[in-house]
N, C-alpha and C positions, 0 to 999 in steps of 0.2 A: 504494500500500500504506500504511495507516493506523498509524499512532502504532508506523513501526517504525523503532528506530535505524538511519543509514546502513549500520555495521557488520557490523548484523546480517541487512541485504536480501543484505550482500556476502556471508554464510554460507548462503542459502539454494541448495539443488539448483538447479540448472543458470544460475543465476547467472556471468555472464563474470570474468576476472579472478584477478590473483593469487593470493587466499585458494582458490579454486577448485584452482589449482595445486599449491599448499601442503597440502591436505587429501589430496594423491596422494599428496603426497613421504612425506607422515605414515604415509597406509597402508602404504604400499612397507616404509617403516622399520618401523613397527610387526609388519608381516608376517615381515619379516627376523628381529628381535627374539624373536615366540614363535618362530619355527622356530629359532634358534640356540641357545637354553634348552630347549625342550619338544621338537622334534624328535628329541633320542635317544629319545625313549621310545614311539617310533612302532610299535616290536613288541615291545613289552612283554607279560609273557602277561597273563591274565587272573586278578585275585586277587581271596579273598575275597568281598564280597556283592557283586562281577562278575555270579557265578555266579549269583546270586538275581535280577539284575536279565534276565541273556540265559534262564537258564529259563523266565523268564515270558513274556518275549518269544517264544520258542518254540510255551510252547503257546497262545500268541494268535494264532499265524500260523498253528497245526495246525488250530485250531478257526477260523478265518477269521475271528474276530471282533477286529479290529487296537482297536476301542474298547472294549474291555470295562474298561480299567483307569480307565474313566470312573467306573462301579459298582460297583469293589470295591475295599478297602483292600490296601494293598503293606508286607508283612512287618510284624507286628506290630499298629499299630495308626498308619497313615500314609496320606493318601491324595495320594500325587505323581504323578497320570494322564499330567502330561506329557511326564518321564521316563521311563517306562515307554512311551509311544508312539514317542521318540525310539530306544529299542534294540527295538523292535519293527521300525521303520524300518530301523535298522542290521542285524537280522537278516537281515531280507528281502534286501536288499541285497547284503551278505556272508557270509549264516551266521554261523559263527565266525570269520571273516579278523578277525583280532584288529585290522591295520591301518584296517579300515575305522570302527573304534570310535573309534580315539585320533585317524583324521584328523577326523571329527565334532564330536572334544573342544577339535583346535587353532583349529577354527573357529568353535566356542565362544567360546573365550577372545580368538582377533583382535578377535570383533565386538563384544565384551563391551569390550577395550581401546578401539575405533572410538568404542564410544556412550559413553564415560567424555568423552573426550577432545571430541565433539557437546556434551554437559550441560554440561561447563564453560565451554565456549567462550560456549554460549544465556546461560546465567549472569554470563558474567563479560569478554566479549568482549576476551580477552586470550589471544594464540595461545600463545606459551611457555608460560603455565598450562596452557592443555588440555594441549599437546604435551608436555610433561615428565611430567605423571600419565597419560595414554596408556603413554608408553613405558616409566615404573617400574611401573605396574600389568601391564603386560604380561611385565616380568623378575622381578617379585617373586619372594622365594628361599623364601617359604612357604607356595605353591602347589598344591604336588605334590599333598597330598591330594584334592586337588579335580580337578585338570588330568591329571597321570599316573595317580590310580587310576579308572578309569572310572565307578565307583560314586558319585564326587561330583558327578557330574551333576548333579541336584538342585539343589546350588549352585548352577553354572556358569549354568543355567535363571532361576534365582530371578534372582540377580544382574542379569541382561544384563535381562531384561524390567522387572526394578524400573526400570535403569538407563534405561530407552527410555522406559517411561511417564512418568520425572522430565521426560527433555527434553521428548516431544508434549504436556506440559502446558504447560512456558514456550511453542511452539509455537504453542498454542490461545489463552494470554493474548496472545503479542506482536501474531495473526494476525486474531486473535477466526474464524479458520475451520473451520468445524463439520466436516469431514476432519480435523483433530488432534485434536478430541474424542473422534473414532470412534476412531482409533488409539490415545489415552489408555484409551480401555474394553479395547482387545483385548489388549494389550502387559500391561495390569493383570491383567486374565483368566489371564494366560498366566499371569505372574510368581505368580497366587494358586494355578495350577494344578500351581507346582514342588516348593513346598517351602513349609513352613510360617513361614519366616524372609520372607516377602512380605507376613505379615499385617498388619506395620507401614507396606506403602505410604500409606494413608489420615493418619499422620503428617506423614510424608516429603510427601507432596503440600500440605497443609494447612500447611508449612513453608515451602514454596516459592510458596504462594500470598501466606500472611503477606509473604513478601520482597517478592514484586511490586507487593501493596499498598501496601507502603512507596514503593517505587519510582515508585510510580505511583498516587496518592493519589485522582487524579479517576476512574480505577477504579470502577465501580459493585459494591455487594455481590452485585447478583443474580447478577451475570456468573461472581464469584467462584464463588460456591456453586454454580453449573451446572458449573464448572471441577472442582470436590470432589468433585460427586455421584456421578459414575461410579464412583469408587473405595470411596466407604461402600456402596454399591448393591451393588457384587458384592463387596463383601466378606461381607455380611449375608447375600447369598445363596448366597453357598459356606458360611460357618459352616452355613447350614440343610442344604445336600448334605452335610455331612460331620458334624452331628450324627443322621443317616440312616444313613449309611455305617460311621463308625469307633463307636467306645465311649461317645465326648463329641465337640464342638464342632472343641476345639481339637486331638487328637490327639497323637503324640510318644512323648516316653520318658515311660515311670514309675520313675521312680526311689525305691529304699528302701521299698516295699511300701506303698506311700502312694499312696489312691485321688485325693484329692482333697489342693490346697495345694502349693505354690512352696517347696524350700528352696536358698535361696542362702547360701552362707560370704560373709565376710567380703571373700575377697583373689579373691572370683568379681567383687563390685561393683565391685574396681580392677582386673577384668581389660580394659577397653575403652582405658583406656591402658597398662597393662603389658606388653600383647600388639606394641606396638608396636616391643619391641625384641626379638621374638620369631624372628629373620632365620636363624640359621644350626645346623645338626643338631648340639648339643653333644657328645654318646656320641659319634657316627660320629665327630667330628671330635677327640676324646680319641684314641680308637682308631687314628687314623691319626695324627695330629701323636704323641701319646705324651709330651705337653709336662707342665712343673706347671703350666702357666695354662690350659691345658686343660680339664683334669682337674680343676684350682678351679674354674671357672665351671661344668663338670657338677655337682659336685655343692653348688653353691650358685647354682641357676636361680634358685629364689625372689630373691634377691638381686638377680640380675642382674634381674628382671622389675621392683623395685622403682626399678634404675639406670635404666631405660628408659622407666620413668614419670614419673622427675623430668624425664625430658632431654625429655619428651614435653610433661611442665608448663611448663618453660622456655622454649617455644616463643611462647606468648602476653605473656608479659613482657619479649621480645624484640623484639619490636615496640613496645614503647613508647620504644624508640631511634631507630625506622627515621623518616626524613625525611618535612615534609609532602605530598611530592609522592608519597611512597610507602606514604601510611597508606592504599590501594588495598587491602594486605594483609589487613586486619581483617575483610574482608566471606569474603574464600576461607578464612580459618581458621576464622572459626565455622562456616561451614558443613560443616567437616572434622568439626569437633567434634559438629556435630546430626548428622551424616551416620551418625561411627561410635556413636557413642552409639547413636541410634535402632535401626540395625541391627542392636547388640550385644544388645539388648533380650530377640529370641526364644530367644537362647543362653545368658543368664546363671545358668542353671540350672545347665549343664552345661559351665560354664568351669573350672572346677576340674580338668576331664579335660585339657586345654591342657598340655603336657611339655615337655621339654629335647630333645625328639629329633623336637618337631613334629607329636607327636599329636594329634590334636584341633584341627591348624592351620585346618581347615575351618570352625571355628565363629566363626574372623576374618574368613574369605573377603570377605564385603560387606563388611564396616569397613573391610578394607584400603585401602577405595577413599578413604578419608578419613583412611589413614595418608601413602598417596601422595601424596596432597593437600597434606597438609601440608609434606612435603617438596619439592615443585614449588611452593609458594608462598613458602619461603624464597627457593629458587635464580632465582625469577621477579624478586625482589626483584633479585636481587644481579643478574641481566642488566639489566634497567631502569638499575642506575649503571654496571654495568663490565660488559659484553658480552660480549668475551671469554671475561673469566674465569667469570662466568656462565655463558657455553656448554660452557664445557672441563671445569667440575664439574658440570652437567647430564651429560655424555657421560661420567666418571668413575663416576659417582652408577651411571648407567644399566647401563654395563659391569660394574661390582661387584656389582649386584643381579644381573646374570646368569651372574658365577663363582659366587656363591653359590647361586644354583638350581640351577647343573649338580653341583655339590659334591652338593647335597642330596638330585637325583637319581639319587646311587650307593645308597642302600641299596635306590628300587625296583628299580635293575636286579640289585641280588645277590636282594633276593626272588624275581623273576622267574626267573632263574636256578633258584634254589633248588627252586623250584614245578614248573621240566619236568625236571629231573632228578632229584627225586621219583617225577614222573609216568611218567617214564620207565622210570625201574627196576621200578616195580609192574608196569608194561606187558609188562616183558620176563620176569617170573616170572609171569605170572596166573594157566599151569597149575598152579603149586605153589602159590600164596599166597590163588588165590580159583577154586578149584575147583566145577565147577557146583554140586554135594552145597551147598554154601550159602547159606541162604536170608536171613544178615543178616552186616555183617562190626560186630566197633568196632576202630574205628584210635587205637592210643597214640605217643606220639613225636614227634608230625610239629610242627617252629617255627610258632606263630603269630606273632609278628612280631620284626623285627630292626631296630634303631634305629626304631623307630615307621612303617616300613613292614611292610604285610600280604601276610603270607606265605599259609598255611594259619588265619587267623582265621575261626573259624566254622564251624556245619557244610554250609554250601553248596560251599564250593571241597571241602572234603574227599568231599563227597559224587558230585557230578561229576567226579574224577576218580579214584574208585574205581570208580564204573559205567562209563565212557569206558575204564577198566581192562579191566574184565570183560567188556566189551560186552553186558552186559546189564540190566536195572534188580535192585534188592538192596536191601536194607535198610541203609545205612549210618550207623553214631553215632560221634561222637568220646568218647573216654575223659576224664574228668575229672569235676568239679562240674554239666556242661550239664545240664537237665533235657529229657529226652526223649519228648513224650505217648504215641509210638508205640514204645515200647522191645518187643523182643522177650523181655525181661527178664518185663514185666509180659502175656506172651498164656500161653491157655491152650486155644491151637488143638490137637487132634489129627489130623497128626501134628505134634509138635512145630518148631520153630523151631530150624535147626543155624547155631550161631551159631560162627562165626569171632576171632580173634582175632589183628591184628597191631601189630606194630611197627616202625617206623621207628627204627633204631639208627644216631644222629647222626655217633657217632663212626667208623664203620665205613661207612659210607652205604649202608648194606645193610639191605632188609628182612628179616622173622621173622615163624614164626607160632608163637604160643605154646601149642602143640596139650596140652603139662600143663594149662594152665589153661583150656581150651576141654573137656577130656575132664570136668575136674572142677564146670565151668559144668554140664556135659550132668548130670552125677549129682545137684547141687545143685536143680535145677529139676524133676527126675521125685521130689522129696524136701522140698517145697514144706512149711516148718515154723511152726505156731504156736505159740509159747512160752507157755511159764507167765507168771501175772502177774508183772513186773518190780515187782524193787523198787528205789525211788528214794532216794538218800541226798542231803544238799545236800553241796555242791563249792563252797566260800567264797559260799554265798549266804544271804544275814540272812534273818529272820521279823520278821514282828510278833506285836505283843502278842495279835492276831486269829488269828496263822497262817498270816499270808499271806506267800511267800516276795517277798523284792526282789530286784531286779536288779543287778548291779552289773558292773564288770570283771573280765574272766574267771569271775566266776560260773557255775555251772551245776548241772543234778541231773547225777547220776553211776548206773549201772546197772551190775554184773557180767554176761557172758554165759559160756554154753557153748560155746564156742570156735568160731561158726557161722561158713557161707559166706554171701555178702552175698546171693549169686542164692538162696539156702533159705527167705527172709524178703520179701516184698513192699512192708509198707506200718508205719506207726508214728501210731495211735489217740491221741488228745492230748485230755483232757480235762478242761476250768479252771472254774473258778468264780472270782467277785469281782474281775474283770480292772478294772485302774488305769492306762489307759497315762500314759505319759509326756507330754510335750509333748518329743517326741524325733523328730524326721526317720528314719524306718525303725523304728517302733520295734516297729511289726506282722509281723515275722519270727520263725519260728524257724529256728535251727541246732543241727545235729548234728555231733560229735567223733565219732570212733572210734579204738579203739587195734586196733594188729595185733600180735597174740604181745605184750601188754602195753606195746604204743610208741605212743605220737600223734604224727602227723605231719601239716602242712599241707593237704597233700595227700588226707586222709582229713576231708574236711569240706562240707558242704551246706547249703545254705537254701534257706527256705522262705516263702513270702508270704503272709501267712495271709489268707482272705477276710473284707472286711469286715464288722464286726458279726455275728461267730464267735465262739464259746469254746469249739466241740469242732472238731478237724479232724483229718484224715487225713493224715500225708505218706508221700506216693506213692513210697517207696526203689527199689522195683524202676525207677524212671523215671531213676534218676541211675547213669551208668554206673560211676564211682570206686567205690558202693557194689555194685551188682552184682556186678564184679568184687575186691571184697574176699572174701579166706579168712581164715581163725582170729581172725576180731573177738572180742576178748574183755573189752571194757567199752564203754561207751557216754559220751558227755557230752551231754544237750540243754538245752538254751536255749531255753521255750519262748515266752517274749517278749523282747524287747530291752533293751526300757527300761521300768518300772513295776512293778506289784505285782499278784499273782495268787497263789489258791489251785489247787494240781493235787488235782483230783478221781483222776485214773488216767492212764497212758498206759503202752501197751501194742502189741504187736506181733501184723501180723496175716498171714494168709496171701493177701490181696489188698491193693490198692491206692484201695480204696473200704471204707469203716467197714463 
């Protein structure tokens, strides 16, 4: 075998000898590790966009077509085919056996620990490095999003195949044999086929190819770049599947009604290492300890996020103490460093969603592997001089990262909780609460989330467990700001549409159905009202010398009404001339206020996205439940840009939902 270190012949499969041995005892451990962290939450129910993931899965099994989520986008504008093939699998399988999901997830996450612990080892041929980031990646305490709720799949996907195509590329350089190239294409494939957080492999590879060359200088380029190819190759040829597929290229969130452009804050760009001390659920853990140091660190996260950056920067300056025999260290810390960096890359948009109680911990998921890193490279140090003690805070380190997972995962299991005895009690009223006579329900009440676990977030869980209720299919919406294309609000079928109305009363843990305001829905809707022209006053917002109103805080036009029902009214006609936006991230929105019996309240408010390169548009009320179900509105506030200057020509209320 050519130009391969002793070392690293002794790490290859079926190789005699020690390390062969040693790579058991790791799994053994490793396996032990997630099952002692992740194992409570083996029946976990199903939360949240669960529900969107097993619906689909469903009807791809009804309709026998297991690949269809090859050619078409997944909720939104996303295309994760390999996910979506994975709970199609799981369906098959087990239906809804909830167990059969989260055992798929822990197996996720060992292999995922396995090839973390492979990369480093190919890298850096030093066992306590692998083995110490093996076993904290496998306990880490800010997981859960990913691991406990089913729906992070996509991660868990992304992750393990980035991680497997890193090592079959060192593979392919140490072997030069054309079988790891193959596997470099398909592990890539996979990883581009999770989730959009993959698209930086061709980085990540071209990083580690840089390394080698270092390493190994008599290295030919062509070799190199056969080495790369694979990975620009299909990356360029998914961008083309998926600007086919989705809206654009790259797909995702659209965040702030902005077609096109990146906005990052400020404390998003220091989220790749502030996230770093991002370990423990602060609210749940106020709530239970009841401490003042508690309760300061809740509610000065920011702070704490900034503590965590320093101690995270301190790390490289710290090594300019460590001894020559042990400046080993500098090569595993940058690479922590390119590792979380690069990763954090597809997320930094949406870092700012990152919380005290671990929301959004998902968007650390891959970096984490280069927060572990870094931590198993100090304590790799300190076994290299004192062994021992070395080992004994490896196995401290290791055990604390897995009380703090188990901590973390108390508030899925009170969600879980919470979500079948919900389900439950709807189950046990359904003649009273969802009588056949109805053809749609909206449910108000029900927690979406509790310490940054998901409860009823959404209307997929709400939806499948109102039908699973009823045992039948039904129109289901959740109450609030959601916008709804199919609202029953907005049809104009004969015979009409008997719409329902309940609620979940938290403190009583009994359902309600609100048959006043269901009778007064029915009256409102056969009484379908277009009002006279509205007149508009400004609400602390300036002119110019032209006439054109500007924007500012809490600005708005203001409108009196005749004391109308929200279902009486349909849609709100909006038409501008001389529009100036701003150079403002969202600034293409409108919102609407409304007072009830003369009050404004939070909760009585909506937006709206305006389409681009518009200045008349329609918004769709009857589409937003909060408004439908509003009675005696009796003024208005809109806002019909965010940020900039515009002239309003009219806007006006109509009896539809299209101008």
């Amino acid at each position: 075998m050519e130009n391969v270190p002793q070392s690293l012949e002794l790490a290859l499969p079926g190789q005699p000898g020690w390390w062969r041995k040693k790579w058991w005892w790791l799994a053994l451990v490793v396996a032990l590790v997630t099952l002692f962290v992740n194992g409570p939450s083996w029946r976990l129910a199903f939360l949240s966009d669960d529900y969107d993931w097993i619906t689909r899965a469903e009807q791809n099994i009804k309709s026998g077509d297991v690949f269809q989520p090859l050619r078409t986008k997944i909720g939104g504008n996303f295309y994760r085919p390999l996910p979506a093939i994975s709970f199609t699998i799981d369906s098959t399988i087990g239906h809804r056996n909830v167990i059969i999901f989260h055992i798929h997830q822990l197996l996720l996450l060992f292999a995922l620990a396995m090839s973390i612990g492979w990369l480093l080892w190919l890298l850096f041929q030093r066992w306590s490095l692998a083995a110490i980031t093996a076993l904290l990646f496998a306990a880490y305490p800010s997981h859960h999003e990913v691991v406990t709720w089913l729906a992070g799949r996509p991660d868990l996907l992304a992750a393990l195949w980035m991680v497997v195509s890193s090592a079959a590329l060192i593979k392919y350089l140490t072997t030069n044999r054309g079988w790891w190239l193959t596997a470099v294409s398909i592990s890539t494939a996979l990883a581009l086929l999770s989730k959009e957080s993959a698209l930086v492999i061709p980085a990540i590879h071209l990083g580690i190819i840089g390394w080698y060359k270092i390493q190994h200088r008599e290295t030919a380029f062509s070799r190199l770049i056969i080495a790369w190819l694979p990975s620009v190759i299909l990356l360029m040829g998914l961008l083309v599947v998926r600007g086919f597929i989705l809206t654009d290229a790259i797909g995702g969130y659209r965040l702030g009604g902005q077609n096109i452009g990146i906005h990052i804050p400020l404390r998003s760009w220091l989220a790749p290492f502030t996230s770093f001390g991002v370990l423990v659920n602060l609210p749940y853990w106020s709530s239970v300890a009841k401490d003042p140091l508690s309760t300061l660190l809740t509610h000065h996260f920011r702070g704490l996020l900034i503590v965590g950056g320093l101690l995270f920067a301190s790390l490289l300056p710290v090594t300019g103490l460590i001894r020559r025999e042990t400046r080993w260290i500098f090569a595993p810390l940058i690479f922590a460093l390119a590792w979380l960096i690069i990763t954090f890359i597809p997320t930094l948009g949406l870092a700012s969603a990152i919380g005290s109680n671990l929301e959004g911990s998902r968007l650390f998921f891959t970096p984490s592997v280069g927060y572990c890193l870094l931590w198993a490279s100090l304590l790799a140090v300190i076994i290299s001089r004192q062994k021992i003690a070395g080992l004994t805070l490896s196995v401290l380190l290791v055990f604390s990262f897995g009380l703090l997972s188990i901590f973390n995962l108390q508030p899925w299991h009170r969600a879980s909780q919470t979500v079948n005895n919900i389900s439950r009690a709807l189950a046990q009223n359904r003649d009273t609460l969802l009588p056949v006579e109805l053809t749609d329900v909206v449910v108000n009440g029900l927690p979406g989330k509790t310490y940054g676990a998901y409860e009823f977030w959404g209307p997929h869980i709400v939806e499948a467990v109102v039908q699973a209720a009823a045992q039948r299919e039904l129109g289901v919406f959740v109450g609030g700001s959601g916008r709804f294309a199919n609202s029953p609000f907005c049809r104009s079928t004969n015979p009409a549409p008997q719409i329902g109305v309940l609620r979940w009363k938290g403190s009583t843990k009994t359902w309600g159905r609100e048959t006043v305001l269901e009778n007064k829905i029915a009256s409102s809707r056969t009484n379908v009202q277009v009002l006279p022209t509205a007149y508009w006053q400004s609400s602390d917002m300036a002119t110019t010398s032209f006439g054109a109103y500007v924007t500012s805080d809490q600005s708005a036009l203001q409108t009196i009404l005749p004391n109308i029902d929200g279902a009486a009214v349909r849609g709100l006609v909006v038409n501008l001339t001389d529009i100036q936006d701003a150079s403002v991230f969202g600034s293409r929105r409108a919102t609407i206020d409304w007072a009830v019996d003369g009050v404004y309240d939070p909760s009585r408010h909506l937006s709206y996205t305006i389409p681009a390169g518009h200045s008349s548009y329609t918004i769709p009320l009857c589409e937003y439940m909060n408004w439908s179900l509003a009675d005696r509105i009796t003024s208005i506030k809109l806002r019909p840009l965010q940020a900039g200057s515009f002239k309003l020509i009219s806007a006006n209320f109509s009896a539809t939902r299209e101008p």
